[in-house]
Residue frames as qw, qx, qy, qz and C-alpha x, y, z in Angstrom:
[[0.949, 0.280, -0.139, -0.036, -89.13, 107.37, -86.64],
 [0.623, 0.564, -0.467, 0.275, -85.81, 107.92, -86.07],
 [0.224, -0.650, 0.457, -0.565, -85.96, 107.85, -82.59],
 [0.904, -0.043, 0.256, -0.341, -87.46, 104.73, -82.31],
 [0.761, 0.614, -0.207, -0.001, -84.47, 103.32, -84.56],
 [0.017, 0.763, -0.457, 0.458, -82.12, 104.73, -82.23],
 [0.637, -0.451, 0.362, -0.509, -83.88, 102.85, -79.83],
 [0.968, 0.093, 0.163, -0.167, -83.77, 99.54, -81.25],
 [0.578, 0.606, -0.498, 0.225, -80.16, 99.88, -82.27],
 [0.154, -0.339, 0.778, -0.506, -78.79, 100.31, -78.25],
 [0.757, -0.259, 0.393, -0.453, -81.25, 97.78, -77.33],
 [0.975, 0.201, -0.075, 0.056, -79.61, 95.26, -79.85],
 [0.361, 0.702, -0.494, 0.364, -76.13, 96.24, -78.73],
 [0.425, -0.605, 0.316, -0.595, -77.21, 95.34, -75.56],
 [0.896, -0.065, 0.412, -0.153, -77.72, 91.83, -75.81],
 [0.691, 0.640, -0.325, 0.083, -74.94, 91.71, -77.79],
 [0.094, -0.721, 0.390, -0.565, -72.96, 93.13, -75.67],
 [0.697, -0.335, 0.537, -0.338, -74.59, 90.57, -72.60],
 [0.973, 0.133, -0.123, -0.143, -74.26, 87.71, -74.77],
 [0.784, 0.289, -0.435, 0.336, -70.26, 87.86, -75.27],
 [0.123, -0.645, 0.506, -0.559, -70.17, 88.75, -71.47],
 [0.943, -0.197, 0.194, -0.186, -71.84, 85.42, -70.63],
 [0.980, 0.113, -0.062, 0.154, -69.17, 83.44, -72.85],
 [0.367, 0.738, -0.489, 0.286, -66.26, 84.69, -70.91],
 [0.803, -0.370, -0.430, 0.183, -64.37, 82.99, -68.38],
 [0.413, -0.900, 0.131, -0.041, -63.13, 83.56, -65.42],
 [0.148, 0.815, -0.527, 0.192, -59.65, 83.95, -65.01],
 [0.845, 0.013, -0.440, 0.303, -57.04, 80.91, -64.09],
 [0.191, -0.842, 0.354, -0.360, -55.74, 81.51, -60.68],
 [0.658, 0.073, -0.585, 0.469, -53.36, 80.13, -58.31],
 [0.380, -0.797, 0.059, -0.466, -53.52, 80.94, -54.15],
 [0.544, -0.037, -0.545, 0.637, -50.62, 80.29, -51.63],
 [0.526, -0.824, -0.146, 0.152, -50.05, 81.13, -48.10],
 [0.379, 0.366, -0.480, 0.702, -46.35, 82.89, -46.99],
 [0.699, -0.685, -0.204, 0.041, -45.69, 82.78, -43.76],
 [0.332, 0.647, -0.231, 0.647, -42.71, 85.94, -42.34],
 [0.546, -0.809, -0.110, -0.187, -41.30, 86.12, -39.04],
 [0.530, 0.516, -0.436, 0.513, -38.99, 88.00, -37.09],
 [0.801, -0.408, -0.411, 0.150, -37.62, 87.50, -33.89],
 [0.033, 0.778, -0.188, 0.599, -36.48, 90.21, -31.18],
 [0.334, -0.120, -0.741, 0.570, -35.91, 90.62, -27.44],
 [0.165, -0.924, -0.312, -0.143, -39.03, 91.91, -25.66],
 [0.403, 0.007, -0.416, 0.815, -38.33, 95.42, -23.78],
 [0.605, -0.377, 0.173, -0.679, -41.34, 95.94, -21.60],
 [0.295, -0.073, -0.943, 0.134, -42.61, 93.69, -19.05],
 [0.626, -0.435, -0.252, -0.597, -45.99, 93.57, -17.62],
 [0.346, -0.027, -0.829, 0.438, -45.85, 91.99, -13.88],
 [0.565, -0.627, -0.280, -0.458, -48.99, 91.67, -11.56],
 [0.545, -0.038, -0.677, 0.493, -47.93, 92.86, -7.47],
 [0.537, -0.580, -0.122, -0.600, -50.12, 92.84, -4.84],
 [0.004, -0.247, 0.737, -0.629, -50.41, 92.16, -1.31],
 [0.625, -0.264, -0.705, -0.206, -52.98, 89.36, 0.25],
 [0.069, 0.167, -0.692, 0.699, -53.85, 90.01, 3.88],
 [0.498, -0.332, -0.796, -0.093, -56.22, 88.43, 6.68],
 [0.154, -0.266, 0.253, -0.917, -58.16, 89.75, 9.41],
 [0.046, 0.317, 0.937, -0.139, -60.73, 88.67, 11.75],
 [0.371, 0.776, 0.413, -0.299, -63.17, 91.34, 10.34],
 [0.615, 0.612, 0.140, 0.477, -62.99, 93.02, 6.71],
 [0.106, -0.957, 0.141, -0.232, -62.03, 96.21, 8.36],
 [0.641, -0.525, 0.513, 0.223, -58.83, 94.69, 10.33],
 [0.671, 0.174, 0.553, 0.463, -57.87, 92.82, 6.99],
 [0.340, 0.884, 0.254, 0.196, -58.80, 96.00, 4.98],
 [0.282, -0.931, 0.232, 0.009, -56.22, 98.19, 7.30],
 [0.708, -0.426, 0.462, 0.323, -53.59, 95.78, 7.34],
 [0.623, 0.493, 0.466, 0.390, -53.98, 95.40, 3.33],
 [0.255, 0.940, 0.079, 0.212, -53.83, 99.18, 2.95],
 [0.193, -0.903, 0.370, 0.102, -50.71, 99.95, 4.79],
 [0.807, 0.007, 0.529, 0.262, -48.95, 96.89, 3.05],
 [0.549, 0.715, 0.335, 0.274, -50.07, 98.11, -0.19],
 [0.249, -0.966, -0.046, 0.053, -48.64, 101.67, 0.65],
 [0.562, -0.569, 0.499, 0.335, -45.46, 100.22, 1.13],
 [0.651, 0.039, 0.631, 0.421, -45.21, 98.62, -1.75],
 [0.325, 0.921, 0.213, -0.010, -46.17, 101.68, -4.02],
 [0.391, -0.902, 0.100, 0.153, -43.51, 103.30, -2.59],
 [0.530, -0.409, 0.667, 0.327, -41.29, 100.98, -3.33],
 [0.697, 0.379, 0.506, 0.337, -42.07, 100.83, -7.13],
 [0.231, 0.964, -0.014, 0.134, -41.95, 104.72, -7.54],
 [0.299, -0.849, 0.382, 0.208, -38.73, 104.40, -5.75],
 [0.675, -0.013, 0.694, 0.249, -37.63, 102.20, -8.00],
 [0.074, 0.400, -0.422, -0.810, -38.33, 104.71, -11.13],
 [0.020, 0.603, 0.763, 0.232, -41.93, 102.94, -12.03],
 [0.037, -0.198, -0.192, -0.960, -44.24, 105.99, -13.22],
 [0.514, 0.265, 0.452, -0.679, -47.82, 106.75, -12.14],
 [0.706, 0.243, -0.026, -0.665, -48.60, 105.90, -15.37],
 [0.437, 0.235, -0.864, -0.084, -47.16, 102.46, -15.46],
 [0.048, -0.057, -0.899, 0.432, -49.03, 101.21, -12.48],
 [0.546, -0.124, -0.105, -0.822, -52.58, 100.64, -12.39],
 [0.481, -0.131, 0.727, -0.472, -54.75, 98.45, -10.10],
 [0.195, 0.354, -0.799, -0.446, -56.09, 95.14, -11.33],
 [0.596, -0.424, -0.676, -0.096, -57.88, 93.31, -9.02],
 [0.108, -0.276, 0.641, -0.708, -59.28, 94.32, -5.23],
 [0.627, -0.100, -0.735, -0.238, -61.09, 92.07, -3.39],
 [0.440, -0.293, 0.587, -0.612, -62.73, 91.91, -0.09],
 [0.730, -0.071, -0.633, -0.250, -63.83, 87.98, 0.75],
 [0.810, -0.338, 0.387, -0.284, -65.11, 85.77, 4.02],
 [0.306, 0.366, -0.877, 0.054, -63.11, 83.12, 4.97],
 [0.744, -0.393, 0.248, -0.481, -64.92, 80.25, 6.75],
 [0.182, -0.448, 0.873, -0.061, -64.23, 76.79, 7.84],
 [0.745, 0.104, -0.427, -0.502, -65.42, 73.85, 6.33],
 [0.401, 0.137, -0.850, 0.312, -64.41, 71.34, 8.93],
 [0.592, -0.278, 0.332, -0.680, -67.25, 71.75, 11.59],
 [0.105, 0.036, -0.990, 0.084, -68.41, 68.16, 12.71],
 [0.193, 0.500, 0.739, -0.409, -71.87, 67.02, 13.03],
 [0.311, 0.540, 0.733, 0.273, -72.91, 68.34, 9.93],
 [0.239, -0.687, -0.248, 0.640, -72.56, 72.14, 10.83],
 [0.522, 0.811, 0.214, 0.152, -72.50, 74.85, 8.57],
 [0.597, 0.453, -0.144, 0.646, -69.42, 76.88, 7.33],
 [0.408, -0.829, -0.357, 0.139, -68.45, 78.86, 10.09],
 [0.390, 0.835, -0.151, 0.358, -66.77, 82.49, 9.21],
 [0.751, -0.497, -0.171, 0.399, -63.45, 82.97, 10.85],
 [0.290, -0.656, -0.097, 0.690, -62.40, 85.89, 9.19],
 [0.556, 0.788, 0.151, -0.219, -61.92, 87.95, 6.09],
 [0.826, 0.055, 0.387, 0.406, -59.50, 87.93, 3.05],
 [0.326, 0.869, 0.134, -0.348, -58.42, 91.36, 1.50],
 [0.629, 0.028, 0.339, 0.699, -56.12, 91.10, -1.92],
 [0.146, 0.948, -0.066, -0.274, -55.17, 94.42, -3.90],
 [0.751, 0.067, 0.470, 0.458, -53.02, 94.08, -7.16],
 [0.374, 0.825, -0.177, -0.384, -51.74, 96.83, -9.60],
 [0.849, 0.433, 0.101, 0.286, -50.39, 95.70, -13.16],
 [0.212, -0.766, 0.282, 0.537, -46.77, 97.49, -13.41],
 [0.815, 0.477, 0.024, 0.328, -45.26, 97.92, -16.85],
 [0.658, -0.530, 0.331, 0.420, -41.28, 97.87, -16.07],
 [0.524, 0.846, -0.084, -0.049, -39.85, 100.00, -19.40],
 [0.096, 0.759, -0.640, 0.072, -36.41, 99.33, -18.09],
 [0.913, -0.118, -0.176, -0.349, -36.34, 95.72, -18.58],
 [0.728, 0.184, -0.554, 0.360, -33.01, 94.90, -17.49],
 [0.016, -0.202, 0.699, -0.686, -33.55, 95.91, -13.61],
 [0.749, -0.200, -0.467, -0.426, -37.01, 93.73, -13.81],
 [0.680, -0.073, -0.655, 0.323, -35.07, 91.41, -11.33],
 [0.027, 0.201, -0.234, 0.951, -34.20, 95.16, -9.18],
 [0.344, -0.219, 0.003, -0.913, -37.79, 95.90, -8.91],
 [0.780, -0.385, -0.449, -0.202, -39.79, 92.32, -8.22],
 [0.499, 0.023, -0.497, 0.710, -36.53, 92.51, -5.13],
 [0.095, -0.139, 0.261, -0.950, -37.77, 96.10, -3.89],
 [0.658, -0.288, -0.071, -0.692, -41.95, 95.28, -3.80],
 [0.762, -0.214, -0.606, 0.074, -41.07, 91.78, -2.11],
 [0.411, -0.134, -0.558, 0.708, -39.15, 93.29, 0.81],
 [0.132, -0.204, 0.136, -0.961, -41.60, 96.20, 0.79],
 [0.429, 0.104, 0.641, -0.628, -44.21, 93.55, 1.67],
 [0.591, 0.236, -0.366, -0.679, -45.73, 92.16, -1.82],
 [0.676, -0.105, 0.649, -0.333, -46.84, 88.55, -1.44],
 [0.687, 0.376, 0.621, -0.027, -48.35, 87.85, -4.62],
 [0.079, 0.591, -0.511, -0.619, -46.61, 88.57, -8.14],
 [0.725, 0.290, 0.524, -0.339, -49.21, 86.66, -10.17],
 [0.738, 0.445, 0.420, 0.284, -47.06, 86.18, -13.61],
 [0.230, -0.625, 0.290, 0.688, -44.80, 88.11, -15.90],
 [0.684, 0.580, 0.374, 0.237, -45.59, 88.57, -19.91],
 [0.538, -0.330, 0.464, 0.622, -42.98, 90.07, -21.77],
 [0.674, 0.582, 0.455, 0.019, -43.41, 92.04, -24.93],
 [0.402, 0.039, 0.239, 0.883, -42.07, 94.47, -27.52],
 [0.022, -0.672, -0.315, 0.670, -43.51, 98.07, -26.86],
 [0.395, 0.658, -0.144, -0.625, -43.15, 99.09, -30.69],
 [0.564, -0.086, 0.753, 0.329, -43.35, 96.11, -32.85],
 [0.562, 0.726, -0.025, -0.395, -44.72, 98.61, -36.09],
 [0.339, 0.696, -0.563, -0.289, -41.08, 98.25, -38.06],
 [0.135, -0.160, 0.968, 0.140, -40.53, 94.07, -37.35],
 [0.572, 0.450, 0.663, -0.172, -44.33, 93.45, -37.91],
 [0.352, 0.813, -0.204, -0.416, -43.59, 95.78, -41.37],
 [0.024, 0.532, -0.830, -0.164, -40.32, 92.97, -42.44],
 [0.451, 0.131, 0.852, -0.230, -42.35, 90.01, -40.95],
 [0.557, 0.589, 0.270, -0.519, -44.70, 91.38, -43.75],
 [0.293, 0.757, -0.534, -0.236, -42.10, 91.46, -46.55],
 [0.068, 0.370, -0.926, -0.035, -40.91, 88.14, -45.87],
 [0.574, 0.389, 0.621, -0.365, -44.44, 86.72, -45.77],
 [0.505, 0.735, -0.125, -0.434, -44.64, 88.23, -49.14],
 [0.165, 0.614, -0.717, -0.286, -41.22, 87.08, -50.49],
 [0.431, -0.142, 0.891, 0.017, -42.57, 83.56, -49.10],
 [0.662, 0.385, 0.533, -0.360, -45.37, 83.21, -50.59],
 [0.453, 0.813, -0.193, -0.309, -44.32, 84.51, -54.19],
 [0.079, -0.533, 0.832, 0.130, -41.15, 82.03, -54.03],
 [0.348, 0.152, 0.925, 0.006, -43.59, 78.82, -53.75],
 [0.600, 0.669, 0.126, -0.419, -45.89, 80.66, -56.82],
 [0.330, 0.590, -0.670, -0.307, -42.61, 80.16, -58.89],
 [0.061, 0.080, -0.976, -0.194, -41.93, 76.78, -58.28],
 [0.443, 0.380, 0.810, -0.048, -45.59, 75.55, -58.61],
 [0.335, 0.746, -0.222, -0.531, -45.66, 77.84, -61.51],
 [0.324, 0.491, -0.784, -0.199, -42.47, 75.91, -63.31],
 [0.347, -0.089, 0.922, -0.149, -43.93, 72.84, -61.82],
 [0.421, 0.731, 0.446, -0.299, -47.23, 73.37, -63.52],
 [0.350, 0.150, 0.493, 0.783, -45.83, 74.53, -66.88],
 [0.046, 0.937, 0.314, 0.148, -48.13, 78.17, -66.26],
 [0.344, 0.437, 0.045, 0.830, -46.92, 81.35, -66.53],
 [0.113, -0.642, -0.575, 0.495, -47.61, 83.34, -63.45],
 [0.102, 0.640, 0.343, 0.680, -49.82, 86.63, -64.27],
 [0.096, -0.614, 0.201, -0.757, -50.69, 89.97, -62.23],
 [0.067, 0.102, -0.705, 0.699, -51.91, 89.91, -58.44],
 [0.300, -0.660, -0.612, -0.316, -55.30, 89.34, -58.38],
 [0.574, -0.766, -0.104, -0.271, -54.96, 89.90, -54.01],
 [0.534, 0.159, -0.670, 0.491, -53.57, 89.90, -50.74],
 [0.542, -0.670, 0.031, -0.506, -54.85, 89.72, -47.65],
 [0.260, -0.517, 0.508, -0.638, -53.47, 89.36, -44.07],
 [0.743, -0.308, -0.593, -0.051, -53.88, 86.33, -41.85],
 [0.695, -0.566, -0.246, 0.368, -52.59, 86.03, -38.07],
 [0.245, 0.887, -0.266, 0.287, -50.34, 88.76, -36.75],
 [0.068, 0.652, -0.576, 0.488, -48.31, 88.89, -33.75],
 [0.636, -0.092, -0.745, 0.181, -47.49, 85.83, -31.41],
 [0.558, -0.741, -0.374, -0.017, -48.72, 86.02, -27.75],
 [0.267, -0.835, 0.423, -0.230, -46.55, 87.82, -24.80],
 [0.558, 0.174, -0.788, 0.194, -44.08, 85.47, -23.05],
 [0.698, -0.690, -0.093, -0.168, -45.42, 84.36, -19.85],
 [0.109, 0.441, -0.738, 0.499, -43.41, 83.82, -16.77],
 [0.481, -0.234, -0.815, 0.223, -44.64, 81.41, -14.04],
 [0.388, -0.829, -0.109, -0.388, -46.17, 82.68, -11.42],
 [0.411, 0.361, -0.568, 0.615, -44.41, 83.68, -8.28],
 [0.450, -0.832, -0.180, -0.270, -45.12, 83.92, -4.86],
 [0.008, -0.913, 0.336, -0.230, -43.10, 85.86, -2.15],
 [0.598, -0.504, 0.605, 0.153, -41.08, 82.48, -0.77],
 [0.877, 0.318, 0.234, 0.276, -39.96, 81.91, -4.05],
 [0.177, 0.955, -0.120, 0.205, -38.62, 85.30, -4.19],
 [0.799, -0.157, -0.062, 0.577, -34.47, 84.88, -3.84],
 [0.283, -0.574, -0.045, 0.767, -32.10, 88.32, -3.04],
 [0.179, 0.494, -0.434, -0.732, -31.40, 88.64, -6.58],
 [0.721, 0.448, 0.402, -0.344, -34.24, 87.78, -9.01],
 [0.324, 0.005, 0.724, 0.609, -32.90, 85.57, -12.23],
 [0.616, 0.640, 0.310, -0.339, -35.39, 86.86, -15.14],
 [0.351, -0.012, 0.765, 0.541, -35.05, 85.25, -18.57],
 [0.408, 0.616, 0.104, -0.665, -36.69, 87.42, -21.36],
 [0.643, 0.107, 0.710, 0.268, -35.77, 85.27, -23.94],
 [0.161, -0.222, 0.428, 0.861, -37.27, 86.03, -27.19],
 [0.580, 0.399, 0.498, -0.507, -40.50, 86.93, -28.72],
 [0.352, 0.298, 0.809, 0.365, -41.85, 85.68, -32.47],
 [0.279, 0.472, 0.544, -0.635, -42.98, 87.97, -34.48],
 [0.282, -0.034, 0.804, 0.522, -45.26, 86.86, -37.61],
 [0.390, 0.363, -0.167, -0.829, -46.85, 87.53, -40.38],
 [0.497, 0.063, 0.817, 0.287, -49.06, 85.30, -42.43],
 [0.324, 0.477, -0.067, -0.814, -50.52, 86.59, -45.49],
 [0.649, 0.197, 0.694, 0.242, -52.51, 84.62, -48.50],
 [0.178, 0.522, -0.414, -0.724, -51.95, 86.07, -52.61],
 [0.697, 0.266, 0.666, 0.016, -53.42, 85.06, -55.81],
 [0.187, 0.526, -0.383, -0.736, -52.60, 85.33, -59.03],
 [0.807, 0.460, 0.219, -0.300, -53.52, 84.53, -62.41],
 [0.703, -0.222, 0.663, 0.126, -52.50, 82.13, -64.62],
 [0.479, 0.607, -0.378, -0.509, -51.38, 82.06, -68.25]]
């Protein structure tokens, strides 16, 4: 008997219980964006340089391309680029044909095309100008763009964070005091976009290439956005 009492007691507690969990509400809230960003010089550079060369068979173009290339290694190690800054990017063996035949002819091959490209990352960005100078005279042709970045952006993407924060929490007050509510705890936060692209550079090719190479690193952007909600009294 008494067990069966027992039973019927927790089973009316229960639906007690569930009843005055239906008639609560959910919390007033309130949800802004902040938006934090700080702004550095890059100090790396990324630069694609390679050597393009022609040949009436792939082998001729292949030979000429390799002892080009060669050179220009050379010239980046001598230049105090590491092994491990330099890694190939693109190689390419391609037919070249003419498209001008008359009388309706088909393309007709006239020789072959061989390119060979290593990415360099340049750690000492202020002789950037030094080093595109040394792989041009050593024979590079083709210097296919320059992106710019910041090698440790942990501690500005860490501030960028903070000041994402500080924004967002500034425009809770005033639509807080605008709204006659009382702001209440943090409900969240969560993370939006991070860090802004590299900076390109134009491409280059080797008759653009002047004794001494101007390079403008300018500045990179770097931001946080983050969105936060609290609750409302």
């Amino acid at each position: 008997m008494l067990r069966y009492l027992l039973t019927a007691i927790f089973l009316t507690f229960l639906t007690v219980s569930s009843a005055f969990a239906g008639d609560a509400k959910p919390p007033r809230t309130i949800t802004l964006a902040g938006h934090g960003e700080v702004r550095m010089a890059p100090d790396l550079a990324l630069v694609m340089i390679g050597v393009m060369s022609q040949g009436d068979t792939a082998g001729d173009a292949l030979k000429t391309n390799t002892a080009a290339m060669q050179a220009v290694l050379a010239a980046l190690k001598a230049a105090r680029i590491e092994d491990k800054d330099i890694q190939t990017s693109n190689f390419t063996v391609q037919p070249r044909y003419d498209y001008n035949n008359s009388n309706n002819q088909p393309p007709r091959l006239i020789g072959y095309d061989v390119s060979n490209n290593v990415t360099v990352a340049v750690r000492a960005i202020d002789n950037l100008g030094a080093v595109l100078d040394q792989a041009v005279s050593a024979g590079s042709n083709q210097i296919n763009g320059i992106l710019f970045q910041v090698s440790k952006p942990e501690a500005s993407m860490d501030e960028a964070r903070k000041l994402a924060v500080e924004d967002a929490m500034r425009k809770a007050k005033v639509y807080a005091g605008a709204g006659t509510v009382v702001l209440g705890e943090i409900l969240s936060i969560s993370e939006g976009s991070g860090n802004q692209p590299p900076i390109p550079l134009q491409d280059m090719a080797r008759a653009d290439m002047a004794a001494s190479v101007p390079i403008a690193r300018g500045e990179q952007v770097i931001s946080v956005d983050v969105n936060m909600v609290w609750e409302i009294k």
